[in-house]
C-alpha positions as CSV (number, residue, x, y, z in Angstrom):
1,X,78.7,-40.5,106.6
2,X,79.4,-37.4,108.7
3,X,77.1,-35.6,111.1
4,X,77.0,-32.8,108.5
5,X,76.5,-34.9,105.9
6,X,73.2,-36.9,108.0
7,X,71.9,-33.0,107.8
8,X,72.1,-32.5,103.6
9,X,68.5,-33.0,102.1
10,X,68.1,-36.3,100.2
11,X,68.6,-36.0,96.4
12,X,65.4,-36.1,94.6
13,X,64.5,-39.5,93.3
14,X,64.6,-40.3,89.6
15,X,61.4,-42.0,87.6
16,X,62.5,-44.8,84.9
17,X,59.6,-44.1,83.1
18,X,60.6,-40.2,82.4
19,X,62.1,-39.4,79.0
20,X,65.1,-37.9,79.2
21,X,65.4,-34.7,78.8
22,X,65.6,-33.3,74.8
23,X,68.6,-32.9,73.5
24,X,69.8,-29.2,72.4
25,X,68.4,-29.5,68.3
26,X,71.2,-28.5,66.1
27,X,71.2,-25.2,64.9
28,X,71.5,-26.1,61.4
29,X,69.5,-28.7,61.7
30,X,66.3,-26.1,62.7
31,X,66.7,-23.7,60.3
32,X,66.8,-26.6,57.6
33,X,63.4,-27.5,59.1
34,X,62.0,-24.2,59.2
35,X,63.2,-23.9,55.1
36,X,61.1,-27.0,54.9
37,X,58.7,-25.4,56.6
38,X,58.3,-22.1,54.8
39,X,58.8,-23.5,51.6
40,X,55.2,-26.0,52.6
41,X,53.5,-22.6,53.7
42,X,54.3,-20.7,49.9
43,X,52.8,-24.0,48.5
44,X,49.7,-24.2,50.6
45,X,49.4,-20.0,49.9
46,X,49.5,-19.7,46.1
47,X,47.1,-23.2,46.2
48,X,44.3,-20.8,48.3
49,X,45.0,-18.0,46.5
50,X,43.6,-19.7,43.6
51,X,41.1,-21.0,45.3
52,X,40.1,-18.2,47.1
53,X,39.8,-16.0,43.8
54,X,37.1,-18.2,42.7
55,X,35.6,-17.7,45.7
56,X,35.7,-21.0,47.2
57,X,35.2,-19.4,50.6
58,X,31.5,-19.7,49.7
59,X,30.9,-22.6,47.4
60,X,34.0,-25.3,48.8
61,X,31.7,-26.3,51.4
62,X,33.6,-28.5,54.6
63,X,36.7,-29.2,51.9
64,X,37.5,-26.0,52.3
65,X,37.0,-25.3,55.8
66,X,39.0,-28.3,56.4
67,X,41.6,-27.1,54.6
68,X,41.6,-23.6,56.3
69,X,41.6,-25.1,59.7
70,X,44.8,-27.5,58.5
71,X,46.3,-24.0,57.7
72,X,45.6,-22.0,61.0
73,X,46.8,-25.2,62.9
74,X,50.0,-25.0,60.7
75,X,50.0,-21.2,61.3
76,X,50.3,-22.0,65.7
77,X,52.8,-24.6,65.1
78,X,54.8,-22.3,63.3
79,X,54.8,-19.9,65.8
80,X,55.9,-22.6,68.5
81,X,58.4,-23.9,66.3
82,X,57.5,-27.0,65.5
83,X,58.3,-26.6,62.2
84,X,58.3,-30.2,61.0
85,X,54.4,-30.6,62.4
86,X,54.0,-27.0,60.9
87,X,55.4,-28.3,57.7
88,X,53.2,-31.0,57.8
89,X,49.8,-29.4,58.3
90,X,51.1,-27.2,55.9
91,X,51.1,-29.9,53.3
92,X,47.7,-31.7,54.1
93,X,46.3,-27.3,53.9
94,X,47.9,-27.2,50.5
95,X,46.5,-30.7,49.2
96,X,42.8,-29.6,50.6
97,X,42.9,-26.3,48.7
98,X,43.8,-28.6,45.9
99,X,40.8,-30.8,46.4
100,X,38.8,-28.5,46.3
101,X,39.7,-26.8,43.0
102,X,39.7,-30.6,41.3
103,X,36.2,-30.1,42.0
104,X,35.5,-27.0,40.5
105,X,33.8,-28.5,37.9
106,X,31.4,-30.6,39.4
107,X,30.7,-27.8,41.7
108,X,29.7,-25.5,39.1
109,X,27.2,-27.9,37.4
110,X,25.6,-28.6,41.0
111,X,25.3,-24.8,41.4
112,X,24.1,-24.5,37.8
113,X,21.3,-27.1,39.2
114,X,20.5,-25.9,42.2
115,X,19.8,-22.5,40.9
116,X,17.7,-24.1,37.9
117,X,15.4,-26.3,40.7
118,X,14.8,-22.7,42.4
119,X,13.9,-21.0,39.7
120,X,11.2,-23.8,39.3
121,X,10.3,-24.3,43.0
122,X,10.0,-20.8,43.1
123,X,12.7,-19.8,45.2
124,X,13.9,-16.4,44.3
125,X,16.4,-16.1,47.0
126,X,18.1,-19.7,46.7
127,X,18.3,-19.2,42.8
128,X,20.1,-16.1,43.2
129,X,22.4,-17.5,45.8
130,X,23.0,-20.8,43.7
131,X,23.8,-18.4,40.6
132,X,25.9,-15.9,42.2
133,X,28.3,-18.8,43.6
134,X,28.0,-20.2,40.2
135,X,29.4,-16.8,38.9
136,X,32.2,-17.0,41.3
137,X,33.8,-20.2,39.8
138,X,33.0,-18.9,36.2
139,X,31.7,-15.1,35.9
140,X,31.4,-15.1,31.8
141,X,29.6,-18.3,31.9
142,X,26.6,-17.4,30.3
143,X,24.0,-19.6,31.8
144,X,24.9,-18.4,35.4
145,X,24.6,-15.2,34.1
146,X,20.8,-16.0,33.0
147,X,19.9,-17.6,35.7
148,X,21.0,-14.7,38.1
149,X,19.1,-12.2,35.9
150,X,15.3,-14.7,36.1
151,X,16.0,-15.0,40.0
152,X,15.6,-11.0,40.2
153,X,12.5,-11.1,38.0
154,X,11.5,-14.5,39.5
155,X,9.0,-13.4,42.2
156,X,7.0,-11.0,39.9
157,X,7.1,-13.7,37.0
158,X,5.6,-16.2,39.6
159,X,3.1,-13.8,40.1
160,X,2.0,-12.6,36.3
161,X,2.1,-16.4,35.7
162,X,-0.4,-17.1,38.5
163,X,-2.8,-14.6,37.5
164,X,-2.5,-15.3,33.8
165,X,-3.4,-19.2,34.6
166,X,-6.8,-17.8,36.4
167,X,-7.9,-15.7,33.7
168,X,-7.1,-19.0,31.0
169,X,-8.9,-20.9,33.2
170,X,-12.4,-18.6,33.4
171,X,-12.1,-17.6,29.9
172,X,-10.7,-13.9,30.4
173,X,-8.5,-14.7,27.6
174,X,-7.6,-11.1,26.4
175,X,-6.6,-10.6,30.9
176,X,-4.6,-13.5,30.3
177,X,-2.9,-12.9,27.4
178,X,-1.7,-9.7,28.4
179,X,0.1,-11.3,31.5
180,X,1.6,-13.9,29.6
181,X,2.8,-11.2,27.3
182,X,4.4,-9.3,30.3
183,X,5.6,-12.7,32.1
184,X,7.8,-13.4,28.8
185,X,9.0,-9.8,28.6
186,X,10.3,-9.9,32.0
187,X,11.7,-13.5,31.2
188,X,12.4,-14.6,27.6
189,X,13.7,-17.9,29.1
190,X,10.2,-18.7,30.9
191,X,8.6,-21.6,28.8
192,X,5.3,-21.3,30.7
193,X,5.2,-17.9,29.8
194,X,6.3,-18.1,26.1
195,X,3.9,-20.8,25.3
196,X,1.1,-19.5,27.3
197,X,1.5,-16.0,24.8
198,X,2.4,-17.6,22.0
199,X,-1.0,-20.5,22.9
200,X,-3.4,-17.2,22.9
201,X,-2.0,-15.2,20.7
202,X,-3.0,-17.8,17.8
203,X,-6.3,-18.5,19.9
204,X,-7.2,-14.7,20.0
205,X,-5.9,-14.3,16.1
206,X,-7.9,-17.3,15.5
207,X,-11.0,-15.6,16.9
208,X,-10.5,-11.7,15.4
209,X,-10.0,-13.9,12.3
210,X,-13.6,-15.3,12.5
211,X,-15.2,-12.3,13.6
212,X,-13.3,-10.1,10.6
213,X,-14.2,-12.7,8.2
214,X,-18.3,-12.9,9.5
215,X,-18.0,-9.0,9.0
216,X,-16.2,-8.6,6.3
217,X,-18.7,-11.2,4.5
218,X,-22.0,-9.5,6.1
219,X,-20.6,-6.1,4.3
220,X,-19.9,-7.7,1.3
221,X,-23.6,-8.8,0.8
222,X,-25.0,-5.9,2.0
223,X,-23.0,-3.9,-0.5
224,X,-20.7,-1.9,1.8
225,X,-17.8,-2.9,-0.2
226,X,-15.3,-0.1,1.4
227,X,-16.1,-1.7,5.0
228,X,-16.3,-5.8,3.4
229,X,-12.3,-5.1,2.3
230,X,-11.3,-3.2,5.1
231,X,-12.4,-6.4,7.5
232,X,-11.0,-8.9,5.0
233,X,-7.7,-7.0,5.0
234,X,-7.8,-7.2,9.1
235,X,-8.7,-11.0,8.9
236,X,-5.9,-11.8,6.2
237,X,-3.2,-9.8,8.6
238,X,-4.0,-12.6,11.2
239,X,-3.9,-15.3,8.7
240,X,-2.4,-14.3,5.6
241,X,-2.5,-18.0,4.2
242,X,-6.2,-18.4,4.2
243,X,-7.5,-19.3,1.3
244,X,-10.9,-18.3,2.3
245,X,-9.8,-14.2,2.6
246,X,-8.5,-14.8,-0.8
247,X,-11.6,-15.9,-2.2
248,X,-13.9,-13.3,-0.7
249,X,-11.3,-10.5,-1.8
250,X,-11.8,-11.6,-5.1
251,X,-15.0,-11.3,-4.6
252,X,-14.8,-8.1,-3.2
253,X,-12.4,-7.0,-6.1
254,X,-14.9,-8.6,-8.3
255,X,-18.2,-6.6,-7.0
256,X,-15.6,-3.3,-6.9
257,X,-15.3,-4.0,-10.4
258,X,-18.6,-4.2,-11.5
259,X,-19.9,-1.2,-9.5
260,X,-16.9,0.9,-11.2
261,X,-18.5,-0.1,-14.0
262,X,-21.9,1.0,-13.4
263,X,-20.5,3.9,-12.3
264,X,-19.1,4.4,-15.7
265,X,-22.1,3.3,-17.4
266,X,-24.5,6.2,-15.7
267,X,-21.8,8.7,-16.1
268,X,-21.8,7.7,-20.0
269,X,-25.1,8.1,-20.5
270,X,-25.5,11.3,-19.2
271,X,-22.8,12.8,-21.5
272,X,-24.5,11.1,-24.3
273,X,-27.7,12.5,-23.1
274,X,-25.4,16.3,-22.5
275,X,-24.2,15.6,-26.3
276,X,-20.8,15.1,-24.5
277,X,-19.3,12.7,-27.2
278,X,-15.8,13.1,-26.0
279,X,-16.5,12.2,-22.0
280,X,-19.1,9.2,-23.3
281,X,-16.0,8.1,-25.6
282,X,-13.9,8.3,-22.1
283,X,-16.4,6.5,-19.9
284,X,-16.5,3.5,-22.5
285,X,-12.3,3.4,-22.7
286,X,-12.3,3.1,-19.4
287,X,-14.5,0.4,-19.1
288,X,-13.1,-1.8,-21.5
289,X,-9.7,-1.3,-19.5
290,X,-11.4,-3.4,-17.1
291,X,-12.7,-6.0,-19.3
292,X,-12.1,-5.9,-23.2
293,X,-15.0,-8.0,-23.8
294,X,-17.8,-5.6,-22.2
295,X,-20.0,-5.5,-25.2
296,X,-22.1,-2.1,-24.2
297,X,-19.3,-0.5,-23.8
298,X,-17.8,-1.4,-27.1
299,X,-20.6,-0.4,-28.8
300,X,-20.8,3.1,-26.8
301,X,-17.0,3.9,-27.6
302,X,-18.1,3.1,-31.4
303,X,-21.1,4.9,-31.0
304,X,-19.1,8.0,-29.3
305,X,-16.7,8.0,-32.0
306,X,-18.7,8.2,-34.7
307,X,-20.7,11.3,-32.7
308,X,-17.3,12.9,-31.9
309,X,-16.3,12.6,-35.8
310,X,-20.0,13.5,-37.4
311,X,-20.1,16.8,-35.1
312,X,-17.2,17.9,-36.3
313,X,-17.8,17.8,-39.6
314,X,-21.2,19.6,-39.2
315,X,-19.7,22.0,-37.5
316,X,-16.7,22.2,-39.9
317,X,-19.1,22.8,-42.9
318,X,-21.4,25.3,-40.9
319,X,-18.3,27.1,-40.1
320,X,-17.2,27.0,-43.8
321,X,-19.9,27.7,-46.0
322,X,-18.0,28.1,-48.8
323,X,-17.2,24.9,-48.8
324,X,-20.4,23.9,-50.4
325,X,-19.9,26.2,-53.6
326,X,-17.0,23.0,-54.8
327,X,-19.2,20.2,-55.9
328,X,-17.4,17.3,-54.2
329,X,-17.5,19.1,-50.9
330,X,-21.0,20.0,-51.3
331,X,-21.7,16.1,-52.2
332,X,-19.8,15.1,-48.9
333,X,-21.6,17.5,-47.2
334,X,-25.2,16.3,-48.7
335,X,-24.6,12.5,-47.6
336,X,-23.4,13.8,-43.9
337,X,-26.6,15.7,-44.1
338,X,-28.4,11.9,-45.4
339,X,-26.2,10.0,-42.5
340,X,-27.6,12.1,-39.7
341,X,-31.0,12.0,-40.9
342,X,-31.1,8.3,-40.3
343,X,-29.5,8.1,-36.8
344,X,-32.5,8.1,-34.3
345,X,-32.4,10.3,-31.1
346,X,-30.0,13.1,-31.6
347,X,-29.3,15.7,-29.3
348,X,-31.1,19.8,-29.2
349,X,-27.5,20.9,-29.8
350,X,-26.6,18.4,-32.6
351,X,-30.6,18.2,-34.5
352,X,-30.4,22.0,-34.7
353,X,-26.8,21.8,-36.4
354,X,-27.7,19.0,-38.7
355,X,-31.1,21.0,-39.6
356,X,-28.5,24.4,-40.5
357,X,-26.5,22.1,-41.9
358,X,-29.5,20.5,-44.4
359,X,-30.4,23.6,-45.3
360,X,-27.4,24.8,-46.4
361,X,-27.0,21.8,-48.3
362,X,-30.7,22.3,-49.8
363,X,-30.2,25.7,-50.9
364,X,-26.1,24.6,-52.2
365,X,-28.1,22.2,-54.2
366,X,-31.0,24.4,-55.4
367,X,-30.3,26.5,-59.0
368,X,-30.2,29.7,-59.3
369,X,-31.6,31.9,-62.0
370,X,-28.8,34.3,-63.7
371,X,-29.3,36.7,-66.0
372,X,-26.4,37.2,-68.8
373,X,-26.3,40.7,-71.0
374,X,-24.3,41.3,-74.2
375,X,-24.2,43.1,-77.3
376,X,-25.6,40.3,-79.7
377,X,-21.5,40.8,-81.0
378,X,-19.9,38.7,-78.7
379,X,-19.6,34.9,-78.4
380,X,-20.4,34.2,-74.7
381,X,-19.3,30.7,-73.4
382,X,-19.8,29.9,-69.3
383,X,-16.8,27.7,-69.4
384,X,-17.1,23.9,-69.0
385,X,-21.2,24.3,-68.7
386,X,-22.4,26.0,-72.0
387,X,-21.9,27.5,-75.4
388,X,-24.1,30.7,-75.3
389,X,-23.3,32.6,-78.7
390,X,-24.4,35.7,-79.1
391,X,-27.3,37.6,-77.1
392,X,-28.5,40.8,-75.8
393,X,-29.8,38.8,-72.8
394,X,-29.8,35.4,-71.9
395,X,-31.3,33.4,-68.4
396,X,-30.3,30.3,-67.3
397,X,-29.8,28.3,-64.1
398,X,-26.6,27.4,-62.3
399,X,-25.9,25.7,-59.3
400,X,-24.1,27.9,-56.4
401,X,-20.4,28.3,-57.0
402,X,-17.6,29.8,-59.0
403,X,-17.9,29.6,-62.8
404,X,-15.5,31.6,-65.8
405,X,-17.4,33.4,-68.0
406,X,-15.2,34.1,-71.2
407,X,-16.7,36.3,-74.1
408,X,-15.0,36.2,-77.9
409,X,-15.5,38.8,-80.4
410,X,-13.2,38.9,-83.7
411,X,-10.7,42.0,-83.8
412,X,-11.3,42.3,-79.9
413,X,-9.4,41.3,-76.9
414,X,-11.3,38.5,-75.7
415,X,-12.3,38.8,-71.7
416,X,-12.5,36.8,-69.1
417,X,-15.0,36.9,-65.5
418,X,-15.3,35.6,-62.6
419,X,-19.4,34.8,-61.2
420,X,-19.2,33.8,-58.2
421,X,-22.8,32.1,-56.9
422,X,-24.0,32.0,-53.5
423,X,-26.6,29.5,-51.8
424,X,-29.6,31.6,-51.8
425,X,-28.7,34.4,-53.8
426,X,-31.9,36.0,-54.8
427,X,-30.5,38.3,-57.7
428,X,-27.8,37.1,-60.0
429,X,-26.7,39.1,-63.3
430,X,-23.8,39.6,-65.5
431,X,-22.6,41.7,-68.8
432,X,-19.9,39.9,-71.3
433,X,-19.2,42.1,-73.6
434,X,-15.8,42.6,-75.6
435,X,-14.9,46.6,-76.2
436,X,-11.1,46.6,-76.5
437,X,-9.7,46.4,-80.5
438,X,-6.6,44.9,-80.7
């Protein structure tokens, strides 16, 4: 070796156990592995996109955080080009994601438990969180949607209940139905609280029912029978099924019934007692509307009829005095006059009309003393009562009424008059005498 050679420094010595340096990678060869490796990222993507629209961010638990860290790993190798490893990671990201939307499922019914325990613990805050998460995986599902809405009332249901359970307990039972009653409006769902309002509602209809009823009976027997069917009425609205309200409204309907009657009765006898025949007659109808078989009142509508028809006639014929000139009139008029003679008690207005009305019927009946003149030439007949014959003056006695007097004398026209006979009549004359020839 040369002097200038013993001067060069010694070439660095070489380790066995080094690798060897990496070989250049073929061009093509990378960008078929970063392909690979894109292609691995769109799959792991779209598999957390679906994912994360479900919010899985907040419900996929240490799947899902695996999974993203498998992703931001990926992400750095990526960037250093190590797109096989990146490719890799990549994968294992996407398969996580897809884990944890297998379980979707099962998550949701956990959540959906969860939030139900809270609501029962209480725990407003954890059902709320449980139910929202719930709503993430599912937002129409219609328990989640329930059980978000209770979490928000939760706290002052808890409270309502609480107080309605003290006043149960120390026997403030209209206190505590009235928080039972707002505890299931602010949660329709609550058992405790529908059961609790429903439990004393029937206890407190149970009790008006027996305090209505005790009234309602204590009016009834007392006579009150506006305020005994007002309280029955009350007590059948909290039981309409009782038989016992039935019976005592019959009763009431019974003892309304019977005081109308009364009513009716009094009112009848003082239009009797007023000679009101037609008002008595419409007391009585009414009654027997009630009951047919009311036998006072049958006999007062009989009695009220034959009144209403008797007047009337009396006061026909004292209208009509001329009806008691015809003889059958005047014999109807004779046995009214004998009917109302025998009926006891008759009114001022009536006794004074029946007493006219007698003594018309006396003085229709009572003869009269009439004085017939002639010339002892004519034949005087009173037609269908006598044969006269020939008289200067003749007296006999009629009846009151109309009679024909005809008078015949031969070679004379024959005539013909009319003598007409009051009751009463004091002074009664007539001249027949025929004076035309023929």
């Amino acid at each position: 070796m040369t002097a200038a050679a013993d001067d060069e420094p010694p070439a660095p010595a070489t380790d066995p156990a080094d690798p060897p340096p990496a070989s250049p990678i073929d061009p093509a060869r990378l960008a078929e592995m970063r392909a690979a490796a894109d292609s691995a990222l769109n799959g792991m993507l779209a598999a957390r996109r679906v994912v994360d629209e479900l919010g899985a961010a907040e419900w996929g638990s240490a799947d899902y955080d695996d999974a993203a860290a498998a992703s931001a790993a990926a992400d750095q190798a990526f960037l250093e080009e190590r797109f096989e490893d990146a490719r890799d990671r990549y994968d294992a990201a996407r398969r996580g994601f897809e884990d944890v939307l297998a379980v979707k499922d099962d998550t949701l019914a956990r959540l959906l438990a969860e939030g139900a325990a809270a609501l029962a613990a209480p725990d407003a805050a954890a059902a709320a969180t449980a139910f929202r998460r719930a709503l993430l995986i599912e937002p129409g599902h219609a328990a989640a949607q329930i059980g978000r809405t209770r979490a928000g009332t939760l706290d002052e249901l808890h409270r309502r209940l609480t107080a309605a359970r003290t006043h149960e307990s120390e026997g403030r039972l209209d206190f505590a139905y009235a928080d039972y009653a707002a505890a299931a409006e602010l949660d329709p769902h609550s058992e405790e609280a529908r059961d609790g309002h429903l439990r004393l509602r029937t206890t407190l209809a149970d009790r008006q029912f027996q305090t209505m009823m005790a009234q309602g009976l204590e009016a009834l027997h007392r006579g009150d029978l506006d305020d005994a069917r007002q309280r029955l009425e009350e007590a059948q609205r909290f039981r309409p099924e009782a038989v016992e309200v039935t019976q005592a409204l019959a009763m009431v309907e019974e003892a309304e019934l019977r005081a109308a009657m009364d009513r009716l009765r009094d009112d009848a006898v003082v239009h009797e007692r007023a000679e009101r025949w037609q008002d008595a007659w419409n007391a009585y109808r009414r009654i027997l509307a009630m009951d047919p078989a009311i036998e006072f009142a049958q006999a007062g509508k009989e009695r009220s009829e034959e009144m209403i028809r008797l007047e009337k006639l009396t006061n026909h014929y004292l209208a009509n005095p001329a009806l008691l000139i015809g003889r059958t009139t005047r014999e109807d008029a004779k046995q009214l006059v004998e009917r109302l003679a025998t009926l006891a008690g008759l009114g001022p207005r009536l006794q004074d009309a029946a007493n006219r009305l007698a003594e018309q019927v006396r003085l229709a009946n009572t003869p009269l003393r009439v004085t017939l003149r002639s010339d002892t030439q004519t034949e005087v007949a009173v037609y269908r009562v006598a044969q006269l014959g020939t008289f200067d003056t003749h007296g006999l006695e009629l009846l009151p009424g109309v009679y024909t007097v005809v008078g015949h004398r031969n070679g004379y026209r024959d005539v013909r008059l009319e003598l007409r006979l009051e009751p009463g009549q004091t002074d009664a004359s007539l001249t027949v005498v025929c004076t035309e020839p023929i």
